[in-house]
The first five atom37 places (N, CA, C, CB, O) and aatype in JSON, in Angstrom:
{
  "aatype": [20, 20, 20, 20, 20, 20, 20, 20, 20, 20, 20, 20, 20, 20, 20, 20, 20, 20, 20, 20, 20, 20, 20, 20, 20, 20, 20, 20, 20, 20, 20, 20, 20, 20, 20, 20, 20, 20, 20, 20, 20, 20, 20, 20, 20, 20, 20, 20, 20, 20, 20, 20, 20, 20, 20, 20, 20, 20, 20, 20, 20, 20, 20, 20, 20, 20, 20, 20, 20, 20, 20, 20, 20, 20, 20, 20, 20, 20, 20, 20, 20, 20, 20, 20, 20, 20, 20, 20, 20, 20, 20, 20, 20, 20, 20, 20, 20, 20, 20, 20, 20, 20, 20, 20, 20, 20, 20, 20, 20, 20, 20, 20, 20, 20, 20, 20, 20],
  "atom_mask": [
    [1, 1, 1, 1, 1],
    [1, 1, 1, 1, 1],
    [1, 1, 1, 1, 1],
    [1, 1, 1, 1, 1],
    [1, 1, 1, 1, 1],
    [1, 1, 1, 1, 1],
    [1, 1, 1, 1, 1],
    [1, 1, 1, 1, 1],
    [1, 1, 1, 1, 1],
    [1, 1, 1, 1, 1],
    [1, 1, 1, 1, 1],
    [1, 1, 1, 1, 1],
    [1, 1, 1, 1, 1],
    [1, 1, 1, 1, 1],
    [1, 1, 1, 1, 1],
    [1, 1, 1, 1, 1],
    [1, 1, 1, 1, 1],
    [1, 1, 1, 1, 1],
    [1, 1, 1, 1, 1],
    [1, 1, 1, 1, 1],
    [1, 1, 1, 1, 1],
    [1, 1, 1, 1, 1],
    [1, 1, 1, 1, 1],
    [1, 1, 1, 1, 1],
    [1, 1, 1, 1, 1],
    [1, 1, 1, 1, 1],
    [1, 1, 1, 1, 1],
    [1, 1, 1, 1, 1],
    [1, 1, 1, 1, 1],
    [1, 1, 1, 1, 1],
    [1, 1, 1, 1, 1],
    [1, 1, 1, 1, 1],
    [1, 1, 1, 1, 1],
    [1, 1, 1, 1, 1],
    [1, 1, 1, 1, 1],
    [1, 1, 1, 1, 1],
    [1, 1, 1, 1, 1],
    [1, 1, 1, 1, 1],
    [1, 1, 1, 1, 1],
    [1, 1, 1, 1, 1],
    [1, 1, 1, 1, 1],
    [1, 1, 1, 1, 1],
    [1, 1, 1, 1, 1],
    [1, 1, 1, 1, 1],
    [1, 1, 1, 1, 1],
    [1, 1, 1, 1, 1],
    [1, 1, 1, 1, 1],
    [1, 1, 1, 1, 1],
    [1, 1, 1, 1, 1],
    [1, 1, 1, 1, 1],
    [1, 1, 1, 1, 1],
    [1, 1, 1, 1, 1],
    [1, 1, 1, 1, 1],
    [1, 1, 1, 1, 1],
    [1, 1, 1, 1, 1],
    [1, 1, 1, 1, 1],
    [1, 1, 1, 1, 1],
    [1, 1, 1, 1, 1],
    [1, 1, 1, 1, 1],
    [1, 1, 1, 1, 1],
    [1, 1, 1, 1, 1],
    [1, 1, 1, 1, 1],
    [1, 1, 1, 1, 1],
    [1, 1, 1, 1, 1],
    [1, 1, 1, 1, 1],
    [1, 1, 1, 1, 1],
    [1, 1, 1, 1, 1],
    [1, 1, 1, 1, 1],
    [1, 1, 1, 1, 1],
    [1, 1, 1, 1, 1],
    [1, 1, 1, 1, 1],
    [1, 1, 1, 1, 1],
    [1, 1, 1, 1, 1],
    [1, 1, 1, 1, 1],
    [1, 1, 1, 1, 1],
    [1, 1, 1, 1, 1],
    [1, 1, 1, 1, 1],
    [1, 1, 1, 1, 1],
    [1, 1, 1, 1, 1],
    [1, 1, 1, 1, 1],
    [1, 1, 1, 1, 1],
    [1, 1, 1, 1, 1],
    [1, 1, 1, 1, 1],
    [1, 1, 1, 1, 1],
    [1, 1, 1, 1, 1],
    [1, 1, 1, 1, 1],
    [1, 1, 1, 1, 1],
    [1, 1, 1, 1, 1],
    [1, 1, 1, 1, 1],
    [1, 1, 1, 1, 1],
    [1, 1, 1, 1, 1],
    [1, 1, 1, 1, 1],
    [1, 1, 1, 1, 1],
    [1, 1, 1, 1, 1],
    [1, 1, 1, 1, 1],
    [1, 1, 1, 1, 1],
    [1, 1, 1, 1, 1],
    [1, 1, 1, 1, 1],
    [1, 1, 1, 1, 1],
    [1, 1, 1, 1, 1],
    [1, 1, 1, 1, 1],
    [1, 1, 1, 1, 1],
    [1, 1, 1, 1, 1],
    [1, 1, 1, 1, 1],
    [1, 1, 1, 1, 1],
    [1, 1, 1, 1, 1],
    [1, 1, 1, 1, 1],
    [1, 1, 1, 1, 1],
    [1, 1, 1, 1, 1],
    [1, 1, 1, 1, 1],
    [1, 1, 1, 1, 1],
    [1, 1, 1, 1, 1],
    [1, 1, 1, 1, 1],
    [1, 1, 1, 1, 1],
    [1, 1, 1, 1, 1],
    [1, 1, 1, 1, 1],
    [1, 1, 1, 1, 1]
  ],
  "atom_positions": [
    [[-147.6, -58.78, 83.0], [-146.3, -58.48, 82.42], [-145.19, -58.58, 83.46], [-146.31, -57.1, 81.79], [-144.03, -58.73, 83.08]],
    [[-145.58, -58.5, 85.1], [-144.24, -58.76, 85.91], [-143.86, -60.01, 85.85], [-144.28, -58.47, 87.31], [-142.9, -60.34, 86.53]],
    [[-144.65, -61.15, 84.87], [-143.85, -62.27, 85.48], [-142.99, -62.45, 84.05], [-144.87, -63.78, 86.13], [-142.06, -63.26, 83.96]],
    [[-143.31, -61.81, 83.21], [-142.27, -61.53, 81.6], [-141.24, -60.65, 82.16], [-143.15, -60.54, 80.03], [-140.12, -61.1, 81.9]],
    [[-141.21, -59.51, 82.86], [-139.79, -59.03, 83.28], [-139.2, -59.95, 83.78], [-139.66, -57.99, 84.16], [-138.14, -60.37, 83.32]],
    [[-140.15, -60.76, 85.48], [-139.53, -61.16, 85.85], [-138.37, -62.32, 84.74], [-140.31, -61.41, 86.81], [-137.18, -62.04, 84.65]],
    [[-138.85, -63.3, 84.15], [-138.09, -64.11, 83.42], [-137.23, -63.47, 82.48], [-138.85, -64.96, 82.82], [-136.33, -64.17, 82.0]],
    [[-137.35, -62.05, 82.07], [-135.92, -61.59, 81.78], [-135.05, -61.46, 82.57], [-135.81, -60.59, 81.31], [-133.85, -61.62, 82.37]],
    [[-135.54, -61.19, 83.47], [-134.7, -60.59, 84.42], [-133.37, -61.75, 84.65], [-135.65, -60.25, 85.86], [-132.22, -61.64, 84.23]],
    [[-133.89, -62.69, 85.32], [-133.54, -64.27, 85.26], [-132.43, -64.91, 84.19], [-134.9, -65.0, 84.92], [-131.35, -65.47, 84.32]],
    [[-133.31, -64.52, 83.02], [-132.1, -65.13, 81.89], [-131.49, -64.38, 81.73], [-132.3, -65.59, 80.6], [-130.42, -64.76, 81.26]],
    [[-131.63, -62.82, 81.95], [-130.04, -62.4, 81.82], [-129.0, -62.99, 82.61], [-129.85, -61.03, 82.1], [-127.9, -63.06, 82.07]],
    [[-129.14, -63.53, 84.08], [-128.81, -63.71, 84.81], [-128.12, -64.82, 84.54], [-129.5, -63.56, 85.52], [-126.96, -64.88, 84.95]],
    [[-128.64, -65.84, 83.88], [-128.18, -66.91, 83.36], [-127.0, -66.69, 82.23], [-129.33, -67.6, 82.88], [-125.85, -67.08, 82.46]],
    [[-127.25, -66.19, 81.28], [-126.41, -65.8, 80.03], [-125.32, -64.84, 80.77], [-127.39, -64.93, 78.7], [-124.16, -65.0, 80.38]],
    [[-125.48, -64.18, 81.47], [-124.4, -63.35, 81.76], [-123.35, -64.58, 82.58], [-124.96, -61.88, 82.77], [-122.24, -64.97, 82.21]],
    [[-124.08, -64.96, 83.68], [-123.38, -66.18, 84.08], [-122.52, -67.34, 83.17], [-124.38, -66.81, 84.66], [-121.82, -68.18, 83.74]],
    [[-122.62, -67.29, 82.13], [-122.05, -67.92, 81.03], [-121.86, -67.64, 79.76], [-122.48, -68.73, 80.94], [-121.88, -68.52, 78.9]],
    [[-121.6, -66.06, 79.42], [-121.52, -65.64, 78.35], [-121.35, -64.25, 78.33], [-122.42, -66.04, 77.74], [-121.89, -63.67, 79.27]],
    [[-120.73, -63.52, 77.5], [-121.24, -62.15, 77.45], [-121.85, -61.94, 76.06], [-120.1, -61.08, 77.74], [-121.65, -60.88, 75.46]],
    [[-122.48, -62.78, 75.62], [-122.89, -62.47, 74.46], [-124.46, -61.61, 74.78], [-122.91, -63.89, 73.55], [-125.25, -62.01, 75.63]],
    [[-124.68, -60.54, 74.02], [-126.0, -60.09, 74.31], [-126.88, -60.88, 74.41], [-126.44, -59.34, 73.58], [-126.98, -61.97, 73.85]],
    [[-127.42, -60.47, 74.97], [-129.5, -60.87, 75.64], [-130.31, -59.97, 75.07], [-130.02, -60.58, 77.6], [-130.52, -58.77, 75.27]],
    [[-131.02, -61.35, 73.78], [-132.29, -60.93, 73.21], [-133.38, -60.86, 73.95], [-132.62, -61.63, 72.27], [-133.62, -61.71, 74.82]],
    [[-134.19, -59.84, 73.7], [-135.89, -60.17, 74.53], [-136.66, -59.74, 73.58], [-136.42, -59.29, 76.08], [-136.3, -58.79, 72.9]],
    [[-137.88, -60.38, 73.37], [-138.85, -60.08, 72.77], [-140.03, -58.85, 73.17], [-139.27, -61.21, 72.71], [-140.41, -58.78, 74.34]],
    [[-140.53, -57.98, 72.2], [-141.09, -56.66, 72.62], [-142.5, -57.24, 73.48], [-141.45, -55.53, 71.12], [-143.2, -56.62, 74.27]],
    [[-142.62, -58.52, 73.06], [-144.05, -58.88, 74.15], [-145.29, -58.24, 73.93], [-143.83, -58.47, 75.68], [-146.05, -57.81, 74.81]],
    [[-145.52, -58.18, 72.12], [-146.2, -57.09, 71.44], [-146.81, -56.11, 72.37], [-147.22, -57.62, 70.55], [-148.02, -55.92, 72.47]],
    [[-145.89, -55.52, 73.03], [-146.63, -54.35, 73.75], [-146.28, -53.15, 73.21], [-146.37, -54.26, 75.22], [-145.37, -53.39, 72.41]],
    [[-146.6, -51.58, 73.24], [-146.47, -50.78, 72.31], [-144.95, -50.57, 72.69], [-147.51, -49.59, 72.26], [-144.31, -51.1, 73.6]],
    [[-144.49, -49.56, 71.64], [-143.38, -49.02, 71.82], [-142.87, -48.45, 72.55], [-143.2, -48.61, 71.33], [-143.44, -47.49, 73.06]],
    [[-141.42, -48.84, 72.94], [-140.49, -48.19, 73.93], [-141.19, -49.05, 76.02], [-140.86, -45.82, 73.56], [-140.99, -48.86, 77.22]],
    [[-142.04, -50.01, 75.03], [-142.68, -50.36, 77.03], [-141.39, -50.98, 77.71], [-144.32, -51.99, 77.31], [-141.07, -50.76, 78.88]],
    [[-140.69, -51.79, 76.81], [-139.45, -52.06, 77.82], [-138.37, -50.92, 78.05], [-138.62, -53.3, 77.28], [-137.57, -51.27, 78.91]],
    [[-138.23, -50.22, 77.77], [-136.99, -48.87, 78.06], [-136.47, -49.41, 79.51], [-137.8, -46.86, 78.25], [-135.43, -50.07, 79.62]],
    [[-137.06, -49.16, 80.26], [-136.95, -48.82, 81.68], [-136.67, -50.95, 82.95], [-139.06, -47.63, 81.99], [-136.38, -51.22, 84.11]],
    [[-137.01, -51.76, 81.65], [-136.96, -53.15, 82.06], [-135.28, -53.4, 81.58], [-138.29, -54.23, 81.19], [-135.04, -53.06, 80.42]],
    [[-134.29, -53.88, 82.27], [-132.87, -54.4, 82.6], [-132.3, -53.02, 81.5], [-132.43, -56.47, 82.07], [-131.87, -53.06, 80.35]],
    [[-132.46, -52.23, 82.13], [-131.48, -51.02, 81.9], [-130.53, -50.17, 82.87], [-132.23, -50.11, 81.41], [-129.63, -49.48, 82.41]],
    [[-130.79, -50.24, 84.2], [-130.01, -50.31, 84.93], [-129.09, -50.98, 85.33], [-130.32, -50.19, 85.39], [-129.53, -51.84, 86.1]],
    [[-127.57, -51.05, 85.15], [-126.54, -52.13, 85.75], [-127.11, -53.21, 84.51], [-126.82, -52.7, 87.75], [-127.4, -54.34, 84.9]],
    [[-127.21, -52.99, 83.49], [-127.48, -54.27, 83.25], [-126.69, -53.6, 81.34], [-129.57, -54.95, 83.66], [-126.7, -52.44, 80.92]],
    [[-126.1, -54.95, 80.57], [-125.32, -54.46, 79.05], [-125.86, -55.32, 78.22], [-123.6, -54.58, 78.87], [-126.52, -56.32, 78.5]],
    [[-125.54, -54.84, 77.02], [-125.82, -55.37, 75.85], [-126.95, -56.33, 76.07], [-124.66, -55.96, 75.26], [-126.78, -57.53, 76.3]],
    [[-128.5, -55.54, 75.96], [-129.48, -55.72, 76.22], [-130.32, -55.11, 74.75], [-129.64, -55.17, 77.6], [-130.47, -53.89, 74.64]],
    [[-130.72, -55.87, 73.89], [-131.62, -56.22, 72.84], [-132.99, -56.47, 72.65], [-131.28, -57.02, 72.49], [-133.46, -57.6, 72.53]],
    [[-133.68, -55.33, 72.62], [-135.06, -55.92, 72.59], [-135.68, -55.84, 70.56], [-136.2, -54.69, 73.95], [-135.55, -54.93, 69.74]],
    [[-136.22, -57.03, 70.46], [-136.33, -57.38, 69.02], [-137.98, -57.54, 69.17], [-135.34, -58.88, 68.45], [-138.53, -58.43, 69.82]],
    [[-138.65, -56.49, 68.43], [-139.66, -56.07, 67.69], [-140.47, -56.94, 66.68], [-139.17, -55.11, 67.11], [-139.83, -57.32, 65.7]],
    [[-141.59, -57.24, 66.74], [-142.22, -57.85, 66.02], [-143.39, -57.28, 65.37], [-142.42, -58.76, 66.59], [-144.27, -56.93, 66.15]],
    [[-143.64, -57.08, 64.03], [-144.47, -56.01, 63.26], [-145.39, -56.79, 62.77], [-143.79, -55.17, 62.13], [-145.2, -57.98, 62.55]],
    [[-146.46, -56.2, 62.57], [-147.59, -56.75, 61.57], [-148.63, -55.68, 61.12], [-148.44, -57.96, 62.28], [-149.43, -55.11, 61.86]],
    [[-148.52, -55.54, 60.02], [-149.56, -54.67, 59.04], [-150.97, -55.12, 58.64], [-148.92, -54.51, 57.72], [-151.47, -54.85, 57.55]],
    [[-151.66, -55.91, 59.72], [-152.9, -56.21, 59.23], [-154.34, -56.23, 60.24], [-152.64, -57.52, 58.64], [-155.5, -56.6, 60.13]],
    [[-153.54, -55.64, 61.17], [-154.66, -55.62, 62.71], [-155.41, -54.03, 62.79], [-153.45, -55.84, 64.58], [-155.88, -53.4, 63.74]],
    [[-155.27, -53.7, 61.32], [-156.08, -52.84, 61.5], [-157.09, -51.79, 60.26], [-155.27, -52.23, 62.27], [-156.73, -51.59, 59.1]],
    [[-158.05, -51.39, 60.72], [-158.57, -50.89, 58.9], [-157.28, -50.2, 57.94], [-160.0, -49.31, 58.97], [-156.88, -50.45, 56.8]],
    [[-156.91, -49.37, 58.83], [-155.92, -48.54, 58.36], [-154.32, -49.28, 57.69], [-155.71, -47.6, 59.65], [-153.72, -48.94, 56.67]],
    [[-154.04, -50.09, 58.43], [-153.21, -50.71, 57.99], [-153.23, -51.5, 56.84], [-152.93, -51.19, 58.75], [-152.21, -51.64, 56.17]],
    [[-154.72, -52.23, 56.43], [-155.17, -52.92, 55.53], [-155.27, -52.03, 54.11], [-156.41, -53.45, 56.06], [-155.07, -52.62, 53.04]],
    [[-155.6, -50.57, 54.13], [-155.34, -49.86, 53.24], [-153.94, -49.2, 52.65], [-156.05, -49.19, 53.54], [-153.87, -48.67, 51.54]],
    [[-153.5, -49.26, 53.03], [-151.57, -49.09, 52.36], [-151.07, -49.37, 51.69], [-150.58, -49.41, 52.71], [-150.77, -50.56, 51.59]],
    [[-150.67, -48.45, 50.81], [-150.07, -49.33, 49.25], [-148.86, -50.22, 49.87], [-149.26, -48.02, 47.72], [-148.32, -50.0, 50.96]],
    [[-148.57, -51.15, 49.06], [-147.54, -51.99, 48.97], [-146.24, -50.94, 49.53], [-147.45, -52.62, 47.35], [-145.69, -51.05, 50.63]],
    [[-145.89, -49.88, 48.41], [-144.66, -49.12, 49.04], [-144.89, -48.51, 50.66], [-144.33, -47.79, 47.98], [-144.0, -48.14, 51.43]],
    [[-146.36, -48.52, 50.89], [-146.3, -47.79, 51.92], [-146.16, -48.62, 53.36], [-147.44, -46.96, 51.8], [-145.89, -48.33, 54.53]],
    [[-146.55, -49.97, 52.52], [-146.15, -51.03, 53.97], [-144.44, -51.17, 53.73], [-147.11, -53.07, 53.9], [-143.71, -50.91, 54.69]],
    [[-143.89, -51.52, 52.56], [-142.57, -51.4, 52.77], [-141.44, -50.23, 53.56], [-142.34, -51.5, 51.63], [-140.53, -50.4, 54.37]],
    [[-141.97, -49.06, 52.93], [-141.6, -47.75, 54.08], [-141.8, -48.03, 55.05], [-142.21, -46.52, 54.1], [-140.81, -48.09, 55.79]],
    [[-142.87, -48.28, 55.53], [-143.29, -48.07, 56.9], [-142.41, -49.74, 57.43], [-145.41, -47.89, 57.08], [-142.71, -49.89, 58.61]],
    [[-141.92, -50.39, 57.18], [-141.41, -51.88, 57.22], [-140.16, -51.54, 57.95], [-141.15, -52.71, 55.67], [-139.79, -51.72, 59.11]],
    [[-139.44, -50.81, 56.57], [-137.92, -50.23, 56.68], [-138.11, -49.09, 58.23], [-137.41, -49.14, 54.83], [-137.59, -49.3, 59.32]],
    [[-138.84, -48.11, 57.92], [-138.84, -47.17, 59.07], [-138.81, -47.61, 60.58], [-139.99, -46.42, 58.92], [-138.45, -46.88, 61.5]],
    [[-139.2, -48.78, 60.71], [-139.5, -49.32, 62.23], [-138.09, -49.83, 62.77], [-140.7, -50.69, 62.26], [-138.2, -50.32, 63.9]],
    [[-136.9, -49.83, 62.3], [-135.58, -49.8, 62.89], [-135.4, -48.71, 63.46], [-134.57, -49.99, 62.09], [-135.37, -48.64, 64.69]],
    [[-135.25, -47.64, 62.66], [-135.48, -46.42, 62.8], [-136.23, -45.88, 64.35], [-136.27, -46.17, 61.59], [-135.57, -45.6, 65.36]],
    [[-137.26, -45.85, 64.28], [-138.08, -45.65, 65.07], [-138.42, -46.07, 66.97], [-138.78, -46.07, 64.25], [-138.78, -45.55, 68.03]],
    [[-137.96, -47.48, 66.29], [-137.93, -48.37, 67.84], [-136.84, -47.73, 68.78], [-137.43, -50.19, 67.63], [-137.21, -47.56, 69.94]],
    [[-135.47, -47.31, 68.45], [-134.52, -46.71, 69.12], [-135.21, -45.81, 69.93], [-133.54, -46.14, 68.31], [-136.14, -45.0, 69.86]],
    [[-133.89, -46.55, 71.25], [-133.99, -46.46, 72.54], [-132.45, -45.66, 72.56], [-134.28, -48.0, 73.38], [-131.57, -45.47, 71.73]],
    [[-132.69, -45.23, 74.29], [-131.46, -44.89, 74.81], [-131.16, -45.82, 75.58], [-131.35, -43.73, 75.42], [-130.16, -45.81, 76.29]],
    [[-131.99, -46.73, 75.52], [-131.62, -47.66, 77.23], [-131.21, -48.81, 76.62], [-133.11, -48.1, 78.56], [-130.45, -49.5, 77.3]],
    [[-131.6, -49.39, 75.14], [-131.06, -50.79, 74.73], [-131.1, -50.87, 73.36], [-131.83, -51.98, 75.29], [-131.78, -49.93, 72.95]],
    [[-130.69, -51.56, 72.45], [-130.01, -51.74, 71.09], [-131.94, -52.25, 70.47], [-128.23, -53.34, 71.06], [-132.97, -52.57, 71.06]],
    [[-131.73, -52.14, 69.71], [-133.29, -51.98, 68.96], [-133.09, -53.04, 68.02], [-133.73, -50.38, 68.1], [-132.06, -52.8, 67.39]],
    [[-133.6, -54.07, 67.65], [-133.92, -54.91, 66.05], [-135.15, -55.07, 65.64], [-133.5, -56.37, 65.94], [-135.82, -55.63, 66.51]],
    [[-135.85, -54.78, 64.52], [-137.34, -55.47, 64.02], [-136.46, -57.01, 63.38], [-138.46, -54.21, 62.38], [-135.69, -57.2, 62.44]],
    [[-136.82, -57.57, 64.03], [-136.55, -58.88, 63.83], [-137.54, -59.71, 63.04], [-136.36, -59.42, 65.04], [-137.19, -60.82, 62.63]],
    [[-138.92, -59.18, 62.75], [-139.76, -59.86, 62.05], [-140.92, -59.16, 62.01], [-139.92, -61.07, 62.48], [-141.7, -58.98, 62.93]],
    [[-141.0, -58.71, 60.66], [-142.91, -58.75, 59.99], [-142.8, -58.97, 58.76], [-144.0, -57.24, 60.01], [-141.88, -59.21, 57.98]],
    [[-144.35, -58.8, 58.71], [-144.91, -59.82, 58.03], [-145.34, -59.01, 56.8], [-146.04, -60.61, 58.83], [-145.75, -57.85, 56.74]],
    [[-145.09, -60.14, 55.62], [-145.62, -59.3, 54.24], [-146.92, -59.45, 54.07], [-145.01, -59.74, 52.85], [-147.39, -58.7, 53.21]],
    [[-147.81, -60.3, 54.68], [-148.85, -60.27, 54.65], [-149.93, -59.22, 54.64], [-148.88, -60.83, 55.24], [-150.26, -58.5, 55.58]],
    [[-150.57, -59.27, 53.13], [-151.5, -57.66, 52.82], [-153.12, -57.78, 53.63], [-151.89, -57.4, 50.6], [-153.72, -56.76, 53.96]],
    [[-153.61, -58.97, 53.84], [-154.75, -59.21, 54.88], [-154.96, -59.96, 55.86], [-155.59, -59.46, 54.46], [-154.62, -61.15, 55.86]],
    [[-155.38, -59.55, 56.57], [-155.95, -60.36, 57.59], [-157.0, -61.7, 57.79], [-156.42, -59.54, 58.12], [-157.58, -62.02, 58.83]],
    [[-157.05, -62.32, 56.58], [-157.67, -63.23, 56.03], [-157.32, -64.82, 56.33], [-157.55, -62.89, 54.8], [-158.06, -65.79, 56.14]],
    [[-156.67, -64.81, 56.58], [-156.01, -65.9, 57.04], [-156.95, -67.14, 57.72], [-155.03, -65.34, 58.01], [-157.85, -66.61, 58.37]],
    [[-157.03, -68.26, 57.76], [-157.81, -69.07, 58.67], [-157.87, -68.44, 59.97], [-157.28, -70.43, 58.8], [-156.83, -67.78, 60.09]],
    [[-158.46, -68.35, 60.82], [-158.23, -68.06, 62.19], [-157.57, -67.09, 63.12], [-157.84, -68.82, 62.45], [-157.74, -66.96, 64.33]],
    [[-156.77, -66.43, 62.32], [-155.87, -65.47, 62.25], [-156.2, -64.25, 63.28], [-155.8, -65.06, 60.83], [-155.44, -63.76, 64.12]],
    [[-157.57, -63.89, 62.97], [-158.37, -63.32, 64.19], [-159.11, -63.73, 65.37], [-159.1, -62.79, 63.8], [-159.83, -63.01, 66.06]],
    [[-158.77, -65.41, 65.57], [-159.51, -66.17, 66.17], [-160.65, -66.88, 65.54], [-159.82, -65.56, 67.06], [-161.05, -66.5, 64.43]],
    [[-161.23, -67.89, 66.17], [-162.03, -68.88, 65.31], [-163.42, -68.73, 65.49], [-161.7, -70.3, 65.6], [-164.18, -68.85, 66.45]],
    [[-163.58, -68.36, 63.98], [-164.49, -67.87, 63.63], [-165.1, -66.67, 63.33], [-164.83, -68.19, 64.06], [-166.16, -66.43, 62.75]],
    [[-164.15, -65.86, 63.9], [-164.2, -64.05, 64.05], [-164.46, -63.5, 62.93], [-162.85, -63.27, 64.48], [-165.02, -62.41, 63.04]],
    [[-164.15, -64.05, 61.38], [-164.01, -63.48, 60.06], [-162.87, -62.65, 59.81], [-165.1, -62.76, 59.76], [-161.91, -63.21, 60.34]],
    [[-162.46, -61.39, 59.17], [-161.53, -60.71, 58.93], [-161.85, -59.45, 58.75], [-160.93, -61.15, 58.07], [-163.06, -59.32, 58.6]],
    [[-160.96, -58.0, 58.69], [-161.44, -56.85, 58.45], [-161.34, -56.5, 57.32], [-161.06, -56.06, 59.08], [-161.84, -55.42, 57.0]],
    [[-160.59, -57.37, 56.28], [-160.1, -57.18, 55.42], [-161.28, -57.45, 53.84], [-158.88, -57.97, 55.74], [-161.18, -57.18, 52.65]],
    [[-162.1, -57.98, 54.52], [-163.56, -58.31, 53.52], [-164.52, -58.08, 54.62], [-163.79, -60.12, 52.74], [-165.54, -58.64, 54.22]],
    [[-164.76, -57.54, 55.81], [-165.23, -56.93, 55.86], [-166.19, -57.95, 57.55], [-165.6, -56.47, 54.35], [-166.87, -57.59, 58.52]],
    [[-165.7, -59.15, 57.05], [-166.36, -59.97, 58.11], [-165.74, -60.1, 59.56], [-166.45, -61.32, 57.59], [-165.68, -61.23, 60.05]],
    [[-165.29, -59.07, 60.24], [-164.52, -59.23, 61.1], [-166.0, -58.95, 62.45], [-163.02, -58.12, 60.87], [-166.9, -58.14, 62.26]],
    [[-165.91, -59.51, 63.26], [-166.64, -59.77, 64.41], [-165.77, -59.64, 65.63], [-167.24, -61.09, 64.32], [-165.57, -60.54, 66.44]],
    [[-165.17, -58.19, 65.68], [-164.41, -57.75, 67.05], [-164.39, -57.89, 68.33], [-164.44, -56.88, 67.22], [-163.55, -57.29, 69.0]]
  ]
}
């Protein structure tokens, strides 16, 4: 992961150099709040945009429809930081994990039951 700071680090460097428009970064599906403490010092309008998915897990695979939508909506909510502006910028409506390959090739899915972890 230091060489993903590092390259934030960098393009802020760049964009600021030619813009003040905020600098997006991607959460780098790592858990929540791991960037807080990455270009929050001396550093503005800094955006880290969240990427969700409801299907990597038994539990998740069981959720009613409203309860993946709640839980959809809630993750704006939630991601807030003190150190940088928060967006879920993308998940997925997808109810299984079924997908071709989705778990890797050949792995099966958890979602029928053939998943090979």
């Amino acid at each position: 992961m230091s060489q993903v700071q590092d390259f934030y680090q960098k393009g802020y460097k760049v964009v600021r150099d030619s813009t003040n428009y905020p600098v997006i970064i991607h959460d780098a599906f790592q858990a929540d709040h791991y960037f807080d403490n990455v270009l929050n010092d001396g550093y503005s309008d800094v955006v880290v945009d969240h990427h969700h998915y409801q299907v990597f897990s038994t539990g998740e695979l069981q959720r009613s429809v409203q309860d993946r939508i709640t839980t959809a909506c809630g993750w704006g909510w939630s991601e807030g930081s003190e150190y940088h502006w928060n967006v879920v910028g993308e998940f997925s409506g997808a109810l299984t994990d079924c997908a071709k390959w989705l778990n890797g090739v050949g792995r099966g899915a958890r979602y029928d039951n053939t998943y090979q972890g």
